[in-house]
C-alpha positions in Angstrom: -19.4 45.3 57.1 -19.0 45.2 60.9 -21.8 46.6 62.9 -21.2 49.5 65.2 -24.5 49.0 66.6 -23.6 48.2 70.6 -27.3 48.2 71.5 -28.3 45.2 74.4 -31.7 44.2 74.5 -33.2 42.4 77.7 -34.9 39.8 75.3 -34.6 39.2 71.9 -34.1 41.8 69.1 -36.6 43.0 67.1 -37.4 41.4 63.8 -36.5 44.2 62.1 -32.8 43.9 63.2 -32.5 40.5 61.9 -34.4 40.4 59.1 -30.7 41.2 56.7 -28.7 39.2 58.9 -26.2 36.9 57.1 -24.6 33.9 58.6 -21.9 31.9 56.5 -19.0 30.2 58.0 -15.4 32.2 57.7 -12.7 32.1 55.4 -9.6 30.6 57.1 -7.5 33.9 56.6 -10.7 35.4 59.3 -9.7 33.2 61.9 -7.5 35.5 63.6 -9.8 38.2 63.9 -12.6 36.5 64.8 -10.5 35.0 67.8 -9.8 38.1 68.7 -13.3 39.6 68.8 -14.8 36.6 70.6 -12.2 36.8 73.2 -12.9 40.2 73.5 -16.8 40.3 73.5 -18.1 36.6 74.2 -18.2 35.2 77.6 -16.9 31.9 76.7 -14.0 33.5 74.6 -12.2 31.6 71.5 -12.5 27.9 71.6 -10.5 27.5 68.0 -10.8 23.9 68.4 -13.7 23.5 66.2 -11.9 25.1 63.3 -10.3 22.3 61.8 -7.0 24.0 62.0 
């Protein structure tokens, strides 16, 4: 499921947003994608090297 939720906070979220957060590491066939959406919304962008690939 990919969040929809836009919502910036000026310091951290509530609990309550976090509390069903799930971390795990991504499947090789995810790479792609998630390039794409860090280059898109993270201000350091896609650094891949830490991938492995």
């Amino acid at each position: 499921m990919i969040s929809t939720n836009h919502q910036l906070f000026s310091a951290d979220p509530p609990v309550s947003f976090l509390k069903n957060l799930k971390v795990r590491a991504l499947e090789p066939e995810q790479y792609q994608r998630a390039g794409e959406l860090l280059d898109r919304e993270h201000y350091l962008g896609d650094m891949p090297q830490g991938r492995g690939t």
